[in-house]
N, C-alpha and C positions, 0 to 999 in steps of 0.2 A: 506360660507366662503367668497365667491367673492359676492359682489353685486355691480350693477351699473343703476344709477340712471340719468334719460336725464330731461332736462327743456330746456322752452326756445320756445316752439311751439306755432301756434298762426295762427291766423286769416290775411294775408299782402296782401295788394294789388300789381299788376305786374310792377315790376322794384321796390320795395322795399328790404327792407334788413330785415334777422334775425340773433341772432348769439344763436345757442344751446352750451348747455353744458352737458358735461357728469362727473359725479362725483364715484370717487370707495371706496369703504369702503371694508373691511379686505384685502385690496393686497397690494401688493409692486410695488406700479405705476411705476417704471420707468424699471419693467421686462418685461412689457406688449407694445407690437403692439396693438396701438388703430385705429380704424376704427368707419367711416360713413357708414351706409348702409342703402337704403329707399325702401321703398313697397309701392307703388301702386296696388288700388285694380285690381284685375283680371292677375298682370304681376309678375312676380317674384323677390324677393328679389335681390339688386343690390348694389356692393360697388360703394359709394361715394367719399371718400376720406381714407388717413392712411397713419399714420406719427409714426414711430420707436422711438426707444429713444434715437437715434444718432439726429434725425430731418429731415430722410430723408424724403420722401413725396409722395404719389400717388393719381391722382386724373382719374374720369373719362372722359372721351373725354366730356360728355355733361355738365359739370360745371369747366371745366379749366375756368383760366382764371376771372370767378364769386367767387367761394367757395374758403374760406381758412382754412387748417384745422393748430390747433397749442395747445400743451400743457403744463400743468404747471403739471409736474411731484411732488414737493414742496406741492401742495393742490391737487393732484391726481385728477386732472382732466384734460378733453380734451374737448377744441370747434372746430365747422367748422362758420366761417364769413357767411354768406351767402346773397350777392349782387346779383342787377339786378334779384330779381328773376322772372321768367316764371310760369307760369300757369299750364306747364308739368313738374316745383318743386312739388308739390303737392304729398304727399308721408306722411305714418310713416316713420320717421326716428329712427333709431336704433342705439346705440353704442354698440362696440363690443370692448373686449380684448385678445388676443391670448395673451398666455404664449409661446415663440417661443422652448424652449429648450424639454417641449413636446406636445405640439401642444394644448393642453387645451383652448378652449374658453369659453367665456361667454360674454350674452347677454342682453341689459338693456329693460327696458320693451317697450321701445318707445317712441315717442312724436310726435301728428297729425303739421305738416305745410301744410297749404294750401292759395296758392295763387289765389285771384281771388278779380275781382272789383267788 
C-alpha cells in the first residue's frame, strides 16, 4: 500500500553537495512524518533529519547547520539538501514515513552516498 522510493545518491567528493529525494506512492503525504536516516557499515541506524506537516524540523547535532530537509506534500515527496559534505556523510541513506495517529512506519529501500576524493 505504502511504498517509498529514494534517488539522488552518488559518488561526491568532501565539501560537495547532494540533494536526495524520497518519493511515496499509495499514501496521503501530508499524514506522514518524514524522516532521513543513514547506516553506516558496522554502526547503527541513525536519524538525520524530519519535518512534520506543519514544517516543523529536527536535525542531528552532526549535520545542523549543512543538511536541509523540506517537502512537497503536492508531489508526495521529501528532500534533505545536503552541503559541505564530510567523508563521515558516507552512509545508506533511508526515508522513512511514520503515520503519527498510529505509529505505522515504513521504510524506502535506500540510496549509497559516499563521500570521498
Amino acid at each position: 500500500q505504502v511504498q517509498l522510493v529514494e534517488s539522488g545518491g552518488g559518488l561526491v567528493q568532501p565539501g560537495g553537495s547532494l540533494r536526495l529525494s524520497c518519493g511515496g506512492a499509495g499514501v496521503i503525504f501530508s499524514i506522514y512524518v518524514m524522516g532521513w536516516y543513514r547506516q553506516a557499515p558496522g554502526k547503527q541506524r541513525e536519524l538525520v533529519a524530519s519535518i512534520t506537516s506543519g514544517g516543523s524540523t529536527n536535525y542531528a547535532d552532526s549535520v545542523k547547520g549543512r543538511f536541509t530537509i523540506s517537502r512537497d506534500n503536492a508531489k508526495n515527496t521529501v528532500f534533505v539538501q545536503m552541503n559541505s559534505l564530510k567523508p563521515e556523510d558516507t552512509a545508506v541513506y533511508y526515508c522513512n514515513a511514520r503515520r503519527s495517529s498510529s505509529g505505522a512506519s515504513y521504510w524506502g529501500q535506500g540510496t549509497q552516498v559516499t563521500v570521498s576524493s
